[in-house]
Backbone as JSON, one array per atom type, in Angstrom:
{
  "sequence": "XXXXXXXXXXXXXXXXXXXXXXXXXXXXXXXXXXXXXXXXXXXXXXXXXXXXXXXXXXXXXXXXXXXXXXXXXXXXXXXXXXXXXXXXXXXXXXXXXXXXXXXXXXXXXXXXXXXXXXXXXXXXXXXXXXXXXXXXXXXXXXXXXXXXXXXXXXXXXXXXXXXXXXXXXXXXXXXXXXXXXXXXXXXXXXXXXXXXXXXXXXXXXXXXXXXXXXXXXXXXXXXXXXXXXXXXXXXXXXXXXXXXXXXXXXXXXX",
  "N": [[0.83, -1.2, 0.0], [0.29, 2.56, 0.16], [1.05, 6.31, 1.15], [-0.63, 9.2, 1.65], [0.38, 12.52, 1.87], [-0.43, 15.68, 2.13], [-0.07, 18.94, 1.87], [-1.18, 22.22, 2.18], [0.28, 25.22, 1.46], [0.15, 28.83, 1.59], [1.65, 30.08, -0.64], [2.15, 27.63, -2.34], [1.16, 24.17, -3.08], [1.78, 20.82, -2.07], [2.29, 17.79, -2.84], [2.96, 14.29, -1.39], [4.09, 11.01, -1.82], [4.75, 8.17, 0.21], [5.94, 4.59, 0.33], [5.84, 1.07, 1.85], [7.68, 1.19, 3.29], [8.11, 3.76, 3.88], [9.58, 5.06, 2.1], [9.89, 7.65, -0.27], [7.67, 7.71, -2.79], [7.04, 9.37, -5.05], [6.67, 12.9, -5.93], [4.99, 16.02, -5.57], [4.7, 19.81, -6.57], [3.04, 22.5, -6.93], [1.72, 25.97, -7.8], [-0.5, 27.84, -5.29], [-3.78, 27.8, -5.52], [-7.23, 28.18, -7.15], [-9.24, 25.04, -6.38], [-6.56, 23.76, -6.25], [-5.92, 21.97, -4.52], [-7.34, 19.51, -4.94], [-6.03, 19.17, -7.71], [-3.73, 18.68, -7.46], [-2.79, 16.5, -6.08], [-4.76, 14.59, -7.79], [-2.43, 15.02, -9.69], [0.31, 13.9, -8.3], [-0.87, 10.73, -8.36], [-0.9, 10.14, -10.89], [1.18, 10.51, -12.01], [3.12, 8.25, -10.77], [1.59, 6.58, -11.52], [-0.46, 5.42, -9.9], [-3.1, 4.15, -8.46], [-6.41, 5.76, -7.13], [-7.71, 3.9, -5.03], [-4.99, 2.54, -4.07], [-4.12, 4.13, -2.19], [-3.68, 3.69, 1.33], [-3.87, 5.81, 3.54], [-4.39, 8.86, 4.24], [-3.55, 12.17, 4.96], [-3.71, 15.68, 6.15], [-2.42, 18.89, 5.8], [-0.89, 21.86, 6.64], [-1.99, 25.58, 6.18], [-4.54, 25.49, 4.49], [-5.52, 22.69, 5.44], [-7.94, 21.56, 5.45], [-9.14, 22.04, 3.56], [-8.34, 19.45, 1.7], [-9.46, 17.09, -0.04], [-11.16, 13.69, 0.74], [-8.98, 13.71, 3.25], [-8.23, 11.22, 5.44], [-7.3, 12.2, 7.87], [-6.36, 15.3, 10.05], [-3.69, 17.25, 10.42], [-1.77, 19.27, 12.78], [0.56, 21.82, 11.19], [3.44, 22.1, 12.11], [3.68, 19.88, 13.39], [4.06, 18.16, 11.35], [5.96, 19.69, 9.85], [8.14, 19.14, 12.17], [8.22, 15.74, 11.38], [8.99, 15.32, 9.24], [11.15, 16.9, 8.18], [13.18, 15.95, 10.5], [12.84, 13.76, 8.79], [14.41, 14.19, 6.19], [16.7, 15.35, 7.44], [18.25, 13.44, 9.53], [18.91, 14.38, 11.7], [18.4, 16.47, 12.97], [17.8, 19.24, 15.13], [16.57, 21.5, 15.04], [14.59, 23.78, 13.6], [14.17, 25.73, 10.98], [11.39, 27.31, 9.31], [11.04, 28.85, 6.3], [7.87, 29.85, 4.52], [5.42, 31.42, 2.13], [4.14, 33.19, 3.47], [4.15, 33.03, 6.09], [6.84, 32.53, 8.57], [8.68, 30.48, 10.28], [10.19, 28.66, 13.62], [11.6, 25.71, 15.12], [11.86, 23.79, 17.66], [13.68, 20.51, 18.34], [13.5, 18.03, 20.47], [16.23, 15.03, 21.53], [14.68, 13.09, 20.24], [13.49, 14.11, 18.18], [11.18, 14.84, 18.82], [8.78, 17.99, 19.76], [9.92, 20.52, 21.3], [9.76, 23.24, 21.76], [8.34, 26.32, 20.51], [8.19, 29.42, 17.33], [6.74, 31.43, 15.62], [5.97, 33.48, 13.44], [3.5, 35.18, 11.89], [1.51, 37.06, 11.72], [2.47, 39.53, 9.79], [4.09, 39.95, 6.7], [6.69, 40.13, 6.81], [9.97, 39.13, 6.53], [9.56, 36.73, 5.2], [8.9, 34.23, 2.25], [6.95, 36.04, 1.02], [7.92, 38.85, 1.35], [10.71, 38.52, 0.05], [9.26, 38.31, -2.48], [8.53, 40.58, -3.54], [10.26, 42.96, -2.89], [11.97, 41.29, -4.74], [10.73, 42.02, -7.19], [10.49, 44.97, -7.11], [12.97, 45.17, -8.3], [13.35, 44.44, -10.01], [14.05, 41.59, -10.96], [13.73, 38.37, -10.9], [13.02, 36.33, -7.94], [14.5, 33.92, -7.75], [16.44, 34.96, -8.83], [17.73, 36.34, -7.01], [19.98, 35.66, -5.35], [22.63, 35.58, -6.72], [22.87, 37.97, -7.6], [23.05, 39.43, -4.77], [25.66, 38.02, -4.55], [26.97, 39.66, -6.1], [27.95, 41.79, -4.76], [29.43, 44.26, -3.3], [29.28, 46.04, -0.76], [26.91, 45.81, 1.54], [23.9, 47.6, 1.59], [21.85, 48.99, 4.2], [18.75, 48.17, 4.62], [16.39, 49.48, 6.96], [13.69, 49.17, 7.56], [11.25, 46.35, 8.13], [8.84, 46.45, 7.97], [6.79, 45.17, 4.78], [5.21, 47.32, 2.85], [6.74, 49.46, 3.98], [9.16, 49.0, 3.6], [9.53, 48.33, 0.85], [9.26, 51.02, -0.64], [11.42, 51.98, 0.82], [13.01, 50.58, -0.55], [13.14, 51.75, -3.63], [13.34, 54.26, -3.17], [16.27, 53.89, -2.62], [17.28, 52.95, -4.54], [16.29, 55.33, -6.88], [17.87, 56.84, -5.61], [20.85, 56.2, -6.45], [21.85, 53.41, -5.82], [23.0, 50.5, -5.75], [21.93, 48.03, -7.24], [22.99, 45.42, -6.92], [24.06, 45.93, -4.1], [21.96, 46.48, -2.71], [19.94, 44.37, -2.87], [22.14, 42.39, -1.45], [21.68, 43.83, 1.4], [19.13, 43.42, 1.59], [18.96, 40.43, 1.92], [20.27, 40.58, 3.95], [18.78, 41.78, 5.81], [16.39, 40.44, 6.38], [17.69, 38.08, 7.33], [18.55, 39.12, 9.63], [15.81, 39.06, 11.14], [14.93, 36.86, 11.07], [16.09, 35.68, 12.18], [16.35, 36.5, 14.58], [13.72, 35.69, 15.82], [14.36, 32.65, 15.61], [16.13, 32.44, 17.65], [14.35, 32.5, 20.07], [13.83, 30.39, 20.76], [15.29, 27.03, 21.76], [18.23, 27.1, 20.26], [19.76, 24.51, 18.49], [22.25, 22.43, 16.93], [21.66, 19.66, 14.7], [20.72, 22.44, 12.87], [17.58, 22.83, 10.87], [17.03, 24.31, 7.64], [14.21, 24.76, 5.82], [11.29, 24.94, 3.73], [10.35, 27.29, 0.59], [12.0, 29.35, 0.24], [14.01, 28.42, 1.79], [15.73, 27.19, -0.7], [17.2, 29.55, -1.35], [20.51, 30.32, -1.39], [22.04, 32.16, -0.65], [20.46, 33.65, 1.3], [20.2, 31.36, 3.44], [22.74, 31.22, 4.22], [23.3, 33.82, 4.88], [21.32, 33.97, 7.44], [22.44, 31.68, 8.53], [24.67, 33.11, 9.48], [24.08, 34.73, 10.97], [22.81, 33.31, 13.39], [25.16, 32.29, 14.53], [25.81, 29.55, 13.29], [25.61, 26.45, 11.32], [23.9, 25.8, 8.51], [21.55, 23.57, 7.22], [20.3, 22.88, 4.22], [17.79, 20.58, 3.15], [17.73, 18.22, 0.53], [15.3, 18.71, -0.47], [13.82, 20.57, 0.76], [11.21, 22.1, 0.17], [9.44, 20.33, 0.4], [9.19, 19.25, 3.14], [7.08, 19.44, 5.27], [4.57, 17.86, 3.59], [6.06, 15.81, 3.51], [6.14, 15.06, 6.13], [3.29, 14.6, 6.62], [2.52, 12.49, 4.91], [4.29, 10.44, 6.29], [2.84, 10.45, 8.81], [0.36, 9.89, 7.89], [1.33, 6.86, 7.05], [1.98, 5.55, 9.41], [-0.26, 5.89, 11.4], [-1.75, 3.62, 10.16]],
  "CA": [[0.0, 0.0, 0.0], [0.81, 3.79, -0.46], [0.32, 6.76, 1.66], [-0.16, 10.32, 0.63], [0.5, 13.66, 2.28], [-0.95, 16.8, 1.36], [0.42, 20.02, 2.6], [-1.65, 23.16, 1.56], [0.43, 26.17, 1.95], [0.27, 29.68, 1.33], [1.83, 30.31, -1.83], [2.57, 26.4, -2.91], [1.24, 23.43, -2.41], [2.41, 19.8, -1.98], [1.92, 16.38, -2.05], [3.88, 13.34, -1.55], [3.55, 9.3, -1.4], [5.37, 7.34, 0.52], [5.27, 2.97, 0.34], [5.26, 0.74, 3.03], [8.81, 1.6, 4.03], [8.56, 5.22, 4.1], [10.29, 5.57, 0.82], [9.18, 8.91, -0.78], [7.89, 7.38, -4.59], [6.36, 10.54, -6.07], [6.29, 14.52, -5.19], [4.67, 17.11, -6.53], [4.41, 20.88, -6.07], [1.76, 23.11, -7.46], [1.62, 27.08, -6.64], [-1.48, 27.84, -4.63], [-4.72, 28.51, -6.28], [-8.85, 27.37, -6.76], [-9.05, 23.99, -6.83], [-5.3, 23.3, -6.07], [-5.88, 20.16, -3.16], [-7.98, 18.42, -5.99], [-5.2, 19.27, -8.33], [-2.14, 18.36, -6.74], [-3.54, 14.57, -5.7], [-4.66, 13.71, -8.82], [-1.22, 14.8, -10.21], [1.1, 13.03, -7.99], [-0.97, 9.86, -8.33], [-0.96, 10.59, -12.31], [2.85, 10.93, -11.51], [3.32, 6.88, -10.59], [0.22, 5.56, -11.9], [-1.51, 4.96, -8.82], [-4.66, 4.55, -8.58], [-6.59, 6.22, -5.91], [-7.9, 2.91, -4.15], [-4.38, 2.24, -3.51], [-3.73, 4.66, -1.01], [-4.37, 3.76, 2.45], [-4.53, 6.51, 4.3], [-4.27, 10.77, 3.26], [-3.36, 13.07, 5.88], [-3.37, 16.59, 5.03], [-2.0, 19.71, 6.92], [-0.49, 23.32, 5.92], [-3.24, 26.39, 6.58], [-5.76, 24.85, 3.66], [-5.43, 21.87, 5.38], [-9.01, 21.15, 5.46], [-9.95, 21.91, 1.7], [-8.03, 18.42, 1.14], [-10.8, 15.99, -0.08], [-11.01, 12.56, 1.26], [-8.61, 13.02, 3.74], [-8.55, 10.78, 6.65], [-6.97, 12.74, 9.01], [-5.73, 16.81, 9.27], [-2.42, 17.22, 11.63], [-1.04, 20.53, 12.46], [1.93, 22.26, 10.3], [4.35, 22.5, 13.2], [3.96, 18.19, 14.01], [4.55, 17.09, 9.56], [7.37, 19.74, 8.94], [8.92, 17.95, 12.48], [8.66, 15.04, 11.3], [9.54, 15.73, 7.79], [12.41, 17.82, 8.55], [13.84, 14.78, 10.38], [13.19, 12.3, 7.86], [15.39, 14.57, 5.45], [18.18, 15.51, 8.0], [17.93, 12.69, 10.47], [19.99, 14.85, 13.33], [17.68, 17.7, 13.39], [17.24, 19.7, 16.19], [15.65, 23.09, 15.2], [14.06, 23.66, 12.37], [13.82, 27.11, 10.58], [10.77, 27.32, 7.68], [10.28, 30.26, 6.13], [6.69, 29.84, 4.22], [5.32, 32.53, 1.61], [3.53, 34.22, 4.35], [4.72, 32.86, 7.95], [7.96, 32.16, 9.1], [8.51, 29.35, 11.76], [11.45, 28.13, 14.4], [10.99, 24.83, 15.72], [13.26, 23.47, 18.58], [13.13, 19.34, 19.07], [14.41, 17.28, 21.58], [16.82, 14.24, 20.72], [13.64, 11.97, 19.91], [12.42, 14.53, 17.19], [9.58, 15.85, 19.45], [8.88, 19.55, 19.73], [10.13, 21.22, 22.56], [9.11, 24.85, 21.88], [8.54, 26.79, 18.79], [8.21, 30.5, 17.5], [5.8, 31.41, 14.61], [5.91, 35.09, 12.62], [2.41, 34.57, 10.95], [0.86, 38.54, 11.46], [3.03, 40.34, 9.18], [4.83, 39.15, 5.57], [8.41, 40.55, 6.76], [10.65, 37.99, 6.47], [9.11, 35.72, 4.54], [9.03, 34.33, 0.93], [6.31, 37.31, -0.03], [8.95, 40.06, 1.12], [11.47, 38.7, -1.14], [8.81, 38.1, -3.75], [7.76, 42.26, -3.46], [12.17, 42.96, -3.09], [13.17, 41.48, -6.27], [10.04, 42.77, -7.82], [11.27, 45.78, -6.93], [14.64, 45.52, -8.27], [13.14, 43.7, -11.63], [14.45, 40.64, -11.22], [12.5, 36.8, -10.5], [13.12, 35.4, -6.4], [15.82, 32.97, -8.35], [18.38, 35.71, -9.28], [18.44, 37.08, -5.74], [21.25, 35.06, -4.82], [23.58, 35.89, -7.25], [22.53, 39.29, -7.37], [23.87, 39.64, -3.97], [27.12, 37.91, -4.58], [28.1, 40.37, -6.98], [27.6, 43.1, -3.96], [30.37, 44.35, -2.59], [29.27, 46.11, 0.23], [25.29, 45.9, 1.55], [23.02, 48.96, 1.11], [21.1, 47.98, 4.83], [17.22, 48.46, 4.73], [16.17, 49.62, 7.91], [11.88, 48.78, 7.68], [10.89, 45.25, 8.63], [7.5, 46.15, 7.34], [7.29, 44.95, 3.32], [5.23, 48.12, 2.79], [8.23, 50.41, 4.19], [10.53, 48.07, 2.54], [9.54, 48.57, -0.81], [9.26, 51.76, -0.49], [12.76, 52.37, 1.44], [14.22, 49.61, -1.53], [12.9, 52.72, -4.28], [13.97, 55.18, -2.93], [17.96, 53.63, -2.84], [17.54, 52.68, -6.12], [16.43, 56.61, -7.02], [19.57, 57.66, -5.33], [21.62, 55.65, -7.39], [22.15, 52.65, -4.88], [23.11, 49.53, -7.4], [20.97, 46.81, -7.48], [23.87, 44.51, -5.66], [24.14, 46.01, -3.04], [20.79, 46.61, -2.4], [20.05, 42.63, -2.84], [22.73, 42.33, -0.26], [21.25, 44.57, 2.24], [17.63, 42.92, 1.37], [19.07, 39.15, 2.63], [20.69, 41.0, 5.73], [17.38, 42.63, 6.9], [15.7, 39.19, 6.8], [18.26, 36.99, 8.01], [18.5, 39.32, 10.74], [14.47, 39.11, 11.54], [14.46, 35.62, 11.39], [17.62, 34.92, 13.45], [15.66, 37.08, 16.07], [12.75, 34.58, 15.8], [14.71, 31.45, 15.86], [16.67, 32.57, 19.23], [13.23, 32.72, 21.08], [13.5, 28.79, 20.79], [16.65, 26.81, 21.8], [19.66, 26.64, 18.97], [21.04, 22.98, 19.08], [22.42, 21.6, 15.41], [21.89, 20.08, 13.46], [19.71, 23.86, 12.44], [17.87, 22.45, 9.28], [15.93, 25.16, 6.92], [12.85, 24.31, 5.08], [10.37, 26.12, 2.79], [10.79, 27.69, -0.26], [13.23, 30.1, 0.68], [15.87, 27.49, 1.81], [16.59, 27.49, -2.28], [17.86, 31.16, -1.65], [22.02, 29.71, -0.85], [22.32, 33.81, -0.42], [19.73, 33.58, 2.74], [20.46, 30.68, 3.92], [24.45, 31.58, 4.63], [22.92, 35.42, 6.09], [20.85, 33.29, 8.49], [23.74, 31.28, 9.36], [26.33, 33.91, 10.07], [23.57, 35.25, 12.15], [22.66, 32.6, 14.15], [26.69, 31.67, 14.42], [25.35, 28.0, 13.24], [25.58, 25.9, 10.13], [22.32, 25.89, 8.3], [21.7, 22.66, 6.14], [19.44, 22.61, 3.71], [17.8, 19.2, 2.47], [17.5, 18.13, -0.96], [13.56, 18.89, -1.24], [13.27, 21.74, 1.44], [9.66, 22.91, 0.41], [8.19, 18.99, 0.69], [9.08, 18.99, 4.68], [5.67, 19.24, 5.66], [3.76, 17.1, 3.0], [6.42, 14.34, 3.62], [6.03, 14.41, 7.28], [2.41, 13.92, 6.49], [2.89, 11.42, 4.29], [4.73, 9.09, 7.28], [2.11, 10.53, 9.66], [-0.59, 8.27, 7.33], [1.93, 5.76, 7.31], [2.06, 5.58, 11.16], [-1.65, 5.52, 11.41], [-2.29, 2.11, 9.79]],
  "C": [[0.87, 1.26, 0.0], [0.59, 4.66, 0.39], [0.61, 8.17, 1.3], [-0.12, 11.48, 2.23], [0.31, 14.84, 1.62], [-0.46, 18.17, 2.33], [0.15, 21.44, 1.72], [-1.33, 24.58, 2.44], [-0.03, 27.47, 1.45], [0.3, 30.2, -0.02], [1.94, 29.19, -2.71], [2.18, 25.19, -2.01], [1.12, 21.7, -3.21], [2.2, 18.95, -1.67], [3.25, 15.65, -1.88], [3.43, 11.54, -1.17], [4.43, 8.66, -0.97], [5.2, 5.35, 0.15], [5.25, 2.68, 1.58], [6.4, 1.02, 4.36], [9.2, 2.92, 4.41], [9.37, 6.25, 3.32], [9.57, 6.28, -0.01], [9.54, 7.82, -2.72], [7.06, 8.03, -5.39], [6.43, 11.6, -4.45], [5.66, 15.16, -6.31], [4.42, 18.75, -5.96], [3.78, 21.9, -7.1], [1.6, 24.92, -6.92], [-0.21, 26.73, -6.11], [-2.9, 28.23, -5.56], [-6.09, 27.46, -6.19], [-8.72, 25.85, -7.1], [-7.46, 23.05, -6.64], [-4.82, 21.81, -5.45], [-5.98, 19.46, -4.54], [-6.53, 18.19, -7.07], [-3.7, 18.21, -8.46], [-1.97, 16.88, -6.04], [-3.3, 13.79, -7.0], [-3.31, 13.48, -10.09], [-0.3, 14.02, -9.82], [0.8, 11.54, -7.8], [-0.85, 9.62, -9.58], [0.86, 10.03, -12.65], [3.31, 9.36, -11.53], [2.4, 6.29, -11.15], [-0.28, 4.85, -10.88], [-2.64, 5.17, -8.68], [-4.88, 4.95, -7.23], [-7.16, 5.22, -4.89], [-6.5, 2.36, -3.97], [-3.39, 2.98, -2.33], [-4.24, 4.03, 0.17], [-4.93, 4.46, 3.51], [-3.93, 8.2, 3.62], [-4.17, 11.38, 4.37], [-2.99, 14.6, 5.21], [-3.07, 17.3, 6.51], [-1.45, 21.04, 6.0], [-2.51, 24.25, 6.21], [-4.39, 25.96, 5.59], [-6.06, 23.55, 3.86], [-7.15, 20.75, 4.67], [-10.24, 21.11, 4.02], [-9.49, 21.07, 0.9], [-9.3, 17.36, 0.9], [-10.69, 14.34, 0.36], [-9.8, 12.33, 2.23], [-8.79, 12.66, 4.96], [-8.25, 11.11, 8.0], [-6.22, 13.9, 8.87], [-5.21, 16.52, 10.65], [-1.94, 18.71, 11.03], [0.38, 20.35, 11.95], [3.16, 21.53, 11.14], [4.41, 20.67, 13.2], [4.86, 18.0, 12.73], [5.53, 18.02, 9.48], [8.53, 19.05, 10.35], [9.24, 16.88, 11.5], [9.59, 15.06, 10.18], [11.14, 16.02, 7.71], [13.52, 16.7, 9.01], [13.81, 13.54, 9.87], [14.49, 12.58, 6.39], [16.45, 14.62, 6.02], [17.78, 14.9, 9.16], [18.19, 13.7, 12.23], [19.24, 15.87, 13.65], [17.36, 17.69, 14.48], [16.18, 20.78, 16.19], [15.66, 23.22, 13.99], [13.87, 25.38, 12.02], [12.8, 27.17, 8.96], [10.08, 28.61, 7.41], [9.08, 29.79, 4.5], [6.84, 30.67, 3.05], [4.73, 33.49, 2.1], [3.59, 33.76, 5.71], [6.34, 32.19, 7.92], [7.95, 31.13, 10.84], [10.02, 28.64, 12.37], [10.76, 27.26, 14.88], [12.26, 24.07, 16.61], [12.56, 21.96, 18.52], [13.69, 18.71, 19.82], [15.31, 15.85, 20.49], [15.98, 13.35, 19.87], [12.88, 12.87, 18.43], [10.71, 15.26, 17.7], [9.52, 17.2, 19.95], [8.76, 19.78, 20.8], [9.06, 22.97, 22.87], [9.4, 25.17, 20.26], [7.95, 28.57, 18.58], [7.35, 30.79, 16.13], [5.96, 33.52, 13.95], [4.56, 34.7, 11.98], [1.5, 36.23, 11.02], [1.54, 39.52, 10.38], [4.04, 39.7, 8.01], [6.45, 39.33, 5.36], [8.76, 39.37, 7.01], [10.18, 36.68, 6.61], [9.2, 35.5, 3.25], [8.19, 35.66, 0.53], [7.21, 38.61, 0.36], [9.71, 39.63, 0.27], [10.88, 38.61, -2.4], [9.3, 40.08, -3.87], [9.49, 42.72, -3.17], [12.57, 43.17, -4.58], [11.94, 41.91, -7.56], [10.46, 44.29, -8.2], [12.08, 46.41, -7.94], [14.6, 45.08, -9.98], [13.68, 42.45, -12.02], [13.66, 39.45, -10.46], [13.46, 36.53, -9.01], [14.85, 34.75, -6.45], [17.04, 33.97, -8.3], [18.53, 36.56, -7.98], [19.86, 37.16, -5.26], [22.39, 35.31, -5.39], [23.67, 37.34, -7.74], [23.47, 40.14, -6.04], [25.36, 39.37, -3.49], [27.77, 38.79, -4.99], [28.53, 41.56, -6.36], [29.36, 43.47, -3.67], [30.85, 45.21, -1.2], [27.46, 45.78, 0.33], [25.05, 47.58, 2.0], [21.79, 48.45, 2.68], [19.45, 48.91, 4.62], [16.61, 48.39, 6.18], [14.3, 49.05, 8.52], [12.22, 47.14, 7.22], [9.51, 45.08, 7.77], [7.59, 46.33, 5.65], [6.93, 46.7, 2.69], [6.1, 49.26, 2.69], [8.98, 50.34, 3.43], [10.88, 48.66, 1.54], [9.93, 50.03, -1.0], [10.95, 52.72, -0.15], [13.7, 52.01, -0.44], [14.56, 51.04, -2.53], [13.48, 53.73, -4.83], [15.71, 54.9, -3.08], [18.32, 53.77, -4.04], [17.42, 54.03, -6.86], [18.16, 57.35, -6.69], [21.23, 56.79, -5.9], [22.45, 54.28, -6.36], [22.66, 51.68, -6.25], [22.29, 48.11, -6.63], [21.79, 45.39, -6.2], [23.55, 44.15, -4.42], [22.8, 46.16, -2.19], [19.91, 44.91, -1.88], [20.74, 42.34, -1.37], [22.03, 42.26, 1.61], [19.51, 43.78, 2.3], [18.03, 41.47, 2.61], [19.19, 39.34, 4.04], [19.54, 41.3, 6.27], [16.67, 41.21, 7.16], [16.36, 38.54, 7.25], [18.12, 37.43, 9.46], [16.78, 39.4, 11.73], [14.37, 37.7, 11.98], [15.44, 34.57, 12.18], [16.97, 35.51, 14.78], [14.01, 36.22, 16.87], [13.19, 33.01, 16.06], [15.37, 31.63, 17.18], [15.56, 33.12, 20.34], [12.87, 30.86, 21.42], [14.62, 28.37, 20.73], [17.18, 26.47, 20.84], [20.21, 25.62, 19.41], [21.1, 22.42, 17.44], [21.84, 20.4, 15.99], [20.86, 21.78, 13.26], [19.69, 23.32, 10.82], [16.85, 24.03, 8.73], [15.22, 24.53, 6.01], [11.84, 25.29, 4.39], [11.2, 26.24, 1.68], [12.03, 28.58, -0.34], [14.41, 29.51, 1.13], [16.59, 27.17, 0.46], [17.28, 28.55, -2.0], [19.12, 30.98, -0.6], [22.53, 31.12, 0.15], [21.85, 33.9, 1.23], [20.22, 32.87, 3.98], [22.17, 30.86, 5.07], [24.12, 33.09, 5.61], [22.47, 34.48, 7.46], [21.97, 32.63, 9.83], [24.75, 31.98, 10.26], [25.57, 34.61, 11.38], [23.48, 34.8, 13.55], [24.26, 32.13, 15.06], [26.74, 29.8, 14.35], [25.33, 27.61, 11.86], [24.36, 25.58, 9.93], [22.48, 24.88, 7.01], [20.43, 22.36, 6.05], [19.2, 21.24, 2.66], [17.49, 19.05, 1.21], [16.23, 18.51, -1.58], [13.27, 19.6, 0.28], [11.76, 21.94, 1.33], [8.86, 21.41, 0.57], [8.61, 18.39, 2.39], [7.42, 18.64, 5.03], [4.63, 17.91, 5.2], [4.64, 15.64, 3.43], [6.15, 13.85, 4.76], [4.12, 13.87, 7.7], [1.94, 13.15, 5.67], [3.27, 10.07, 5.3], [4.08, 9.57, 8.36], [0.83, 9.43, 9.24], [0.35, 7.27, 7.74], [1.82, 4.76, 8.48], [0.87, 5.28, 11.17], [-2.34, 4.17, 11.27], [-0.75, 1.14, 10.23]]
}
């Protein structure tokens, strides 16, 4: 038998199937939109050729959890990107996922069970939709952030937290003949440093894995780090934390 995980976030969302061993044998990721649950099922079963009577059980989770259809059981965010998180980097202790509209620290004990945890979810600073509304900005796609800011050679810092401000502040640099670089630069620094102030409200013990979409951004990831003074390792499929850990939350079940 098969088991699926559905993880309906924000800006993107994600399935995944595990077998009987827990071996991930299809993903899929989908941005967010009407109809998306339905979507994003019948693709990753489409994906292996599984039929849908060979699932056994569906667990869904992420803030849409509940607009998943048939499934048998909804588990909060915070439990599936645990588990998730340590089914990619076994050693995990603390988890950092930045979302497209919440940011989250998650501390666990040696067993993988959540000690304490820290949530940003009122405001879109330092999160994927500030760097969307950033490199909008700046005219360039999320992707070329990172090398955008390599080419810096000093940072340009952005003092507003709030995206509003942000943008606004970014604008204005760019008016005064700031360069794009450095500006980039100065963009990663303002968020690393928001969300290093969020993860030290919950104990730092490596491994420190990152998760979400934003653990693609190598640029971030390394700000974060230098912040934290911790090595930040990101797993091969970062944004399917969640869906996988509800994926081996069905599993578990039966």
């Amino acid at each position: 038998m098969k088991y699926l995980g559905v993880d309906i976030g924000s800006s993107a969302s994600k399935a995944v199937i595990v077998d009987n061993e827990g071996v991930v044998v299809a993903r899929w990721l989908k941005h967010t939109g009407v109809g998306v649950a339905t979507d994003v099922i019948e693709t990753v079963l489409a994906e292996t050729g599984t039929e849908a009577s060979e699932i056994a059980c569906t667990v869904a989770t992420g803030y849409g959890r509940k607009l998943v259809p048939g499934a048998d059981e909804e588990i909060a965010e915070l439990s599936c990107h645990a588990k998730g998180a340590r089914a990619l980097v076994p050693k995990t202790r603390t988890i950092i996922d930045i979302g497209g509209q919440d940011a989250k620290a998650i501390s666990l004990d040696g067993y993988g069970r959540i000690q304490s945890f820290a949530m940003n979810d009122k405001c879109a600073a330092g999160t994927g939709r500030f760097l969307e509304v950033m490199a909008h900005v700046l005219g360039v796609g999320t992707d070329a952030l990172p090398d955008l800011a390599a080419a810096s050679g000093t940072d340009i810092r952005i003092s507003n937290t709030c995206t509003v401000f942000a943008e606004s502040e970014v604008i204005s640099q760019l008016a005064g003949g700031g360069s794009k670089a450095d500006i980039a630069k100065g963009i990663h620094a303002s968020v690393a440093e928001r969300i290093a102030g969020l993860a030290k409200r919950v104990d730092i013990v490596p491994v420190v894995c990152m998760t979400g979409g934003s653990a693609n951004n190598s640029a971030l990831a390394a700000c974060i780090g230098k912040e934290l003074g911790a090595e930040i390792v990101v797993p091969e499929w970062p944004q399917m934390a969640g869906a996988l850990g509800a994926a081996l939350y069905a599993r578990a079940i039966l």
